[in-house]
C-alpha positions in Angstrom: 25.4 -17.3 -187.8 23.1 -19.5 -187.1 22.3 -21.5 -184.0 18.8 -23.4 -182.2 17.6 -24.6 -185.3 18.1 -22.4 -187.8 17.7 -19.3 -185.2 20.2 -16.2 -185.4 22.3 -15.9 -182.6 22.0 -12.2 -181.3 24.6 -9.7 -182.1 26.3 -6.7 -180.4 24.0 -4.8 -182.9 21.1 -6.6 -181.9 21.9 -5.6 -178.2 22.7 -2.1 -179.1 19.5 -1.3 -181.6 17.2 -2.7 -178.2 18.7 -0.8 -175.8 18.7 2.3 -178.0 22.6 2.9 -177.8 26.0 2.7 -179.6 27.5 -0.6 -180.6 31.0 1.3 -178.8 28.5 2.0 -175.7 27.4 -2.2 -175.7 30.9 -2.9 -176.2 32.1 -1.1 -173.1 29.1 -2.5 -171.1 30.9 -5.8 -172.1 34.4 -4.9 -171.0 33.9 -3.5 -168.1 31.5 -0.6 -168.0 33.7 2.0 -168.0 32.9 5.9 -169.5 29.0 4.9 -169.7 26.3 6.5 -168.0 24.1 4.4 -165.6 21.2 4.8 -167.9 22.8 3.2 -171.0 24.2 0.6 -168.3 20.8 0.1 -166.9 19.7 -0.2 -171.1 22.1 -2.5 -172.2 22.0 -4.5 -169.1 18.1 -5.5 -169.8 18.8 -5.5 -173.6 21.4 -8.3 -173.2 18.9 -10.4 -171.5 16.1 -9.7 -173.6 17.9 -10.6 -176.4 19.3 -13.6 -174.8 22.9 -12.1 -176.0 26.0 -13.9 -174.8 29.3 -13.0 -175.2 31.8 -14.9 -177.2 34.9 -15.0 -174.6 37.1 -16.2 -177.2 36.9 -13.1 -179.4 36.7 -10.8 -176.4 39.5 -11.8 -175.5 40.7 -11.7 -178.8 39.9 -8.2 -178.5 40.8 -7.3 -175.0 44.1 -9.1 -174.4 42.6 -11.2 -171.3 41.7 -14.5 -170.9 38.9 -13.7 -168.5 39.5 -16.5 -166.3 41.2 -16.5 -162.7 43.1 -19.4 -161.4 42.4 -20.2 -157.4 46.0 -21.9 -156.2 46.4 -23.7 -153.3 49.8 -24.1 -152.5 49.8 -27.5 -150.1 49.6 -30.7 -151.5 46.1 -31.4 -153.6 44.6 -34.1 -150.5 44.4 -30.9 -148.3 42.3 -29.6 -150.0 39.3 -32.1 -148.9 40.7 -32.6 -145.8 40.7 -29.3 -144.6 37.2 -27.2 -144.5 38.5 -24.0 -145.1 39.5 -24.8 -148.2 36.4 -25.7 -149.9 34.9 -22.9 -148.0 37.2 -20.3 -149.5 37.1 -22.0 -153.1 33.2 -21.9 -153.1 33.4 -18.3 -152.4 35.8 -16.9 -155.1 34.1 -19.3 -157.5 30.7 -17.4 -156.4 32.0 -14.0 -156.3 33.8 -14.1 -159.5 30.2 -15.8 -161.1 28.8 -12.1 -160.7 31.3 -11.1 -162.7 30.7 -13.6 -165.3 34.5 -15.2 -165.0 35.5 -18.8 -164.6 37.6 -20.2 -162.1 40.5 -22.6 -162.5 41.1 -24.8 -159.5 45.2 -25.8 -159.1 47.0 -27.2 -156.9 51.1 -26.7 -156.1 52.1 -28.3 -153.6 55.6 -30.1 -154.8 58.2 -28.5 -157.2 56.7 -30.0 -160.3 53.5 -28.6 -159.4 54.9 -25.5 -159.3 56.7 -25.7 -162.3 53.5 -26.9 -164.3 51.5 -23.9 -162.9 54.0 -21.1 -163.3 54.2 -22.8 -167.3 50.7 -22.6 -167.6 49.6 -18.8 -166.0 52.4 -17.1 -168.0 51.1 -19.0 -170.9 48.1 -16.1 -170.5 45.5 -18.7 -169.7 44.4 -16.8 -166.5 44.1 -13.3 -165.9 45.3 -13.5 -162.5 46.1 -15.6 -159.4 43.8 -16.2 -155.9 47.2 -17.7 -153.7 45.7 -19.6 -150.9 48.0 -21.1 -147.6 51.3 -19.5 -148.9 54.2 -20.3 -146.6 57.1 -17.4 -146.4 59.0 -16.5 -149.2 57.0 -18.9 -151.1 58.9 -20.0 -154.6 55.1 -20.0 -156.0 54.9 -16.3 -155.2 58.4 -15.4 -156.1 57.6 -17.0 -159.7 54.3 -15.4 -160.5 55.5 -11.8 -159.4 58.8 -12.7 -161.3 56.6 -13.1 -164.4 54.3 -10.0 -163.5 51.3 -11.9 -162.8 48.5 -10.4 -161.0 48.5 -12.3 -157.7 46.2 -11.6 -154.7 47.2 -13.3 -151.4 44.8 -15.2 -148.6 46.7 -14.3 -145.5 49.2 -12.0 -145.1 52.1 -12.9 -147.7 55.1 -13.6 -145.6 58.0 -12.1 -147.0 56.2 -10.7 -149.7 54.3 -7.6 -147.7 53.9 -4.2 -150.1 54.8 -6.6 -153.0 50.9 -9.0 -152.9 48.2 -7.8 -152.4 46.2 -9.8 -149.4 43.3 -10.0 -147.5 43.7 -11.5 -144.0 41.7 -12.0 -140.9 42.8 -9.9 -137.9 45.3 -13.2 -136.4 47.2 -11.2 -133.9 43.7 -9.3 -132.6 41.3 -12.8 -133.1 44.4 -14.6 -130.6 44.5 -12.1 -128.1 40.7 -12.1 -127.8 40.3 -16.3 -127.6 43.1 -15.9 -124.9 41.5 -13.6 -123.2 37.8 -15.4 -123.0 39.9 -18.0 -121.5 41.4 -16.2 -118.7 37.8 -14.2 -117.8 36.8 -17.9 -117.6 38.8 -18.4 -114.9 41.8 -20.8 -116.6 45.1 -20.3 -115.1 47.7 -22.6 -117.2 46.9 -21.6 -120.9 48.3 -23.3 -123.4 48.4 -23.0 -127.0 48.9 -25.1 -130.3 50.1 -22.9 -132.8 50.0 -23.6 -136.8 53.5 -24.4 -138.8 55.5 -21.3 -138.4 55.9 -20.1 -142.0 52.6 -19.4 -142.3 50.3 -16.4 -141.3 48.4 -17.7 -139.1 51.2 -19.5 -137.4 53.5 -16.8 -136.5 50.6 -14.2 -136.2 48.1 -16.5 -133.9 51.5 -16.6 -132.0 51.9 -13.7 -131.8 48.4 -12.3 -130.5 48.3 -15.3 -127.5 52.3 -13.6 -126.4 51.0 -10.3 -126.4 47.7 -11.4 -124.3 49.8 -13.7 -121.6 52.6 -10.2 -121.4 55.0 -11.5 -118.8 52.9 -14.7 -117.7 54.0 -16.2 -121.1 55.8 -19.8 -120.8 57.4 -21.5 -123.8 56.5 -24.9 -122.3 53.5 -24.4 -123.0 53.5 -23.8 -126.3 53.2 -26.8 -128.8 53.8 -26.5 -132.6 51.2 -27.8 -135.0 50.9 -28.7 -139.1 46.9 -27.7 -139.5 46.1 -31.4 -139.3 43.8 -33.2 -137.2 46.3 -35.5 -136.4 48.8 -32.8 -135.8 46.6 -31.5 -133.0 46.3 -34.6 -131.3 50.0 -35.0 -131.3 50.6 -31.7 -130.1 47.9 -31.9 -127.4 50.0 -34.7 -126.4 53.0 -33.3 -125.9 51.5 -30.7 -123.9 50.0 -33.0 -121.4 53.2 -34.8 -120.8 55.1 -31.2 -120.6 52.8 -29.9 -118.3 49.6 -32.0 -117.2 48.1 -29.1 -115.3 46.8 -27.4 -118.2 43.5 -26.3 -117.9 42.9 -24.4 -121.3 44.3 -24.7 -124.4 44.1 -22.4 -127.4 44.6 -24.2 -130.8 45.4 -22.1 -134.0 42.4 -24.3 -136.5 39.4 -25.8 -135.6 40.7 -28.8 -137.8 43.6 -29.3 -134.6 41.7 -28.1 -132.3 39.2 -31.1 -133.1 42.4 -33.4 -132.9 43.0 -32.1 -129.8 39.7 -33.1 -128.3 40.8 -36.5 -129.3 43.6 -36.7 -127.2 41.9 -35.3 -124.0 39.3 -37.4 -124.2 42.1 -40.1 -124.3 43.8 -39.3 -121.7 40.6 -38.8 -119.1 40.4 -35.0 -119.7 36.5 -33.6 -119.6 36.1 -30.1 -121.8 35.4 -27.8 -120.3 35.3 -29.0 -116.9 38.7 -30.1 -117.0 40.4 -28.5 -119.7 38.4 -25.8 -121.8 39.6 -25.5 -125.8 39.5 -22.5 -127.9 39.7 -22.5 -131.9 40.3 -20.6 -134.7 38.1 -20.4 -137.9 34.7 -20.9 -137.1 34.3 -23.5 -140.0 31.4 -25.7 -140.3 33.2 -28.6 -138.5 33.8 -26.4 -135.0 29.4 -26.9 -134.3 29.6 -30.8 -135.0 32.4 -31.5 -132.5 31.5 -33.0 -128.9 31.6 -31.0 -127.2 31.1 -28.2 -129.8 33.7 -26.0 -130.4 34.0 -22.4 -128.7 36.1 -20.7 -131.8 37.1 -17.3 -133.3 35.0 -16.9 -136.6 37.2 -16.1 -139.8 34.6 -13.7 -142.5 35.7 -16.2 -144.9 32.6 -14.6 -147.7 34.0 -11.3 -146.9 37.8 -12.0 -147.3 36.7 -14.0 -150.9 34.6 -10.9 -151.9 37.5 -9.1 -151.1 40.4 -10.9 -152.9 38.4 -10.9 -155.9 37.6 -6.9 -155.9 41.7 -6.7 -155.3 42.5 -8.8 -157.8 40.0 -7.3 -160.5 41.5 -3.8 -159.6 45.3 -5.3 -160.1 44.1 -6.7 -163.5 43.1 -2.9 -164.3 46.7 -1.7 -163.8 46.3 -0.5 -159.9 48.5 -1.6 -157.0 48.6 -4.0 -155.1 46.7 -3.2 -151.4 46.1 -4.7 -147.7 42.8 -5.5 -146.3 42.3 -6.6 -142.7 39.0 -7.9 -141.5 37.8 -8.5 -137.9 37.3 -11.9 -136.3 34.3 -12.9 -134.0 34.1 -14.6 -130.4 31.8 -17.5 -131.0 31.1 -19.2 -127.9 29.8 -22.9 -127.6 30.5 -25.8 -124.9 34.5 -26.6 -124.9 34.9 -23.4 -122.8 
C-alpha cells in the first residue's frame, strides 16, 4: 500500500524485523501486551515509533472483536453538561486517560426516554467497547438496559440500586460530609444547616447521610433543604431555609454549583459570609476559587476517580468483575467560613 506520495506505509513486519521479534510478539504488543517480556515490549514499543507504524483500528478490530472506543454517558439532560463544571472536568479526564491507551471517546448524552433508547440502540450495536455512566439516579433505566444487554458499564458515584452489579468509583460522600460539618462546628457555628442534592442520587442521599451522622442527636429536619445541583436550585433552597429558620449561621451545600446559588441569596437577603453565615461546599471545582467570597469546599480527586474508572472499565472489557473503589476527599479552606 501506498501512502505520502508514493511512500509505503509500515507493516506489522516492518515493526517486527526493527525491533528484532515475532510478527505474533508485535501483534500482542498491539492487543494489549499480554504473554510478552518487557524487553520485546520495550523493542517493539520504540520500533513502532521509529517506523512511524500505526495501527489500522478497523482491522484490529476486525481481528479482535472490539471496537476500541468507550462511550462517556451522561445521563441528565445534554445543557448540563456546560452548565455544570464537574462535568467537563470529568469528561476531559476519561478522554485523557483513555488517550494513553490510544482509545477514542464517544461523548452522549441521555437524559429523556428517547435518548435512552437511541443510546442503548447504538452501544449494543458494538460501536463502543464499554460505558463511563456519569450522574446516574437510582435504579437508573439507562443502567438497567446496558447490563440487560451485558455491556461493560463502569459507574461515577456509587450506582444506586445497582451496588455488586456496576462497577464504580466514588468519592468518600458520607466521610467528605461529616468532615465539612465538622469544620463548621470547630468554627464555632451553632445552627448548621444543610442543602442536600436530589435524593436519587449519590451524592444526595450519601452527603445526607455523612452531615446526620456528624450532627448525632442535634440533627433537625428543618434545617434541612432539598436541592437539584443547580445554581438556581441553591438559591431557592437557601431561601427556604432562611424563612424556616433565620438564625442559621452555617450552611453546608452538597455542590459548589448550589452552594454558589446560595451565596446569591444571602447576599440578598443582608447576610455577610462568613461573618454572618459561613458556607461550606462540595467538589472543589474550578468555580469554588472565583466565588466572592471564595468558597471553603471539600475537594472531589476528580483525575484520580477518571484514572480509575477507566482502569475498571478496561479490566471489565478483559472478562473480570465488576469492583468498588472509594477515594478520600480533602478539606479546602478559603473565606466563606
Amino acid at each position: 500500500m501506498e501512502h505520502n506520495g508514493g511512500r509505503r506505509r509500515p507493516t506489522i513486519k516492518d515493526v517486527a524485523a526493527v525491533a528484532g521479534v515475532s510478527r505474533g510478539t508485535v501483534s500482542r504488543v498491539l492487543n494489549g501486551g499480554r504473554w510478552v517480556s518487557p524487553d520485546a515490549l520495550t523493542a517493539v514499543q520504540a520500533a513502532i515509533k521509529s517506523t512511524g507504524y500505526a495501527a489500522n483500528r478497523h482491522a484490529r478490530s476486525l481481528v479482535t472483536g472490539r471496537a476500541n472506543s468507550v462511550a462517556f454517558l451522561l445521563t441528565e439532560p445534554h445543557q448540563l453538561l456546560f452548565e455544570d463544571p464537574n462535568f467537563s472536568v470529568l469528561l476531559r479526564g476519561a478522554a485523557d486517560a483513555l488517550a494513553k491507551r490510544d482509545i477514542p471517546l464517544l461523548l452522549m448524552t441521555a437524559g429523556t426516554p428517547a435518548e435512552r433508547r437511541r443510546v442503548t440502540d447504538y452501544v449494543t450495536a458494538g460501536h463502543v467497547d464499554g460505558v463511563l455512566v456519569i450522574s446516574s439516579h437510582a435504579h437508573d433505566p439507562m443502567v438497567a438496559s446496558l447490563l440487560r444487554e451485558k455491556i461493560p458499564v463502569v459507574a461515577c458515584g456509587v450506582p444506586l440500586g445497582y451496588e455488586g452489579k456496576v462497577g464504580y468509583v466514588a468519592a468518600d460522600d458520607v466521610e467528605g460530609a461529616r468532615r465539612m460539618v465538622r469544620h463548621l462546628r470547630d468554627s464555632g457555628r451553632q445552627q448548621i444547616a444543610t442543602i442536600t442534592g436530589p435524593l436519587d442520587t449519590p451524592g444526595g442521599v450519601l452527603r445526607l447521610q455523612g452531615y446526620r451522622d456528624e450532627l448525632g442527636a442535634g440533627y433537625d429536619k428543618e434545617l434541612v433543604a432539598h436541592g437539584d445541583y443547580s445554581r438556581l436550585g441553591g438559591q431557592r433552597a437557601m431561601a427556604a431555609l432562611l424563612a424556616a429558620r433565620p438564625g442559621i449561621d452555617a450552611v453546608f451545600v452538597a455542590s459548589d454549583l448550589m452552594a454558589a446559588g446560595a451565596l446569591t441569596t444571602l447576599a440578598a437577603h443582608g447576610r455577610r459570609v462568613p461573618e454572618d453565615v459561613a458556607v461550606g461546599g462540595f467538589d472543589d471545582s474550578w468555580l469554588a476559587a472565583t466565588l466572592t467570597p471564595a468558597l471553603t469546599t471539600m475537594r472531589q480527586p476528580f483525575e484520580r476517580i477518571t484514572t480509575e474508572m477507566v482502569r475498571l472499565l478496561e479490566e471489565i472489557v478483559g472478562g473480570e468483575r465488576p469492583a468498588a473503589v472509594i477515594l478520600p476527599t480533602t478539606l479546602v479552606h478559603r473565606e466563606s467560613t
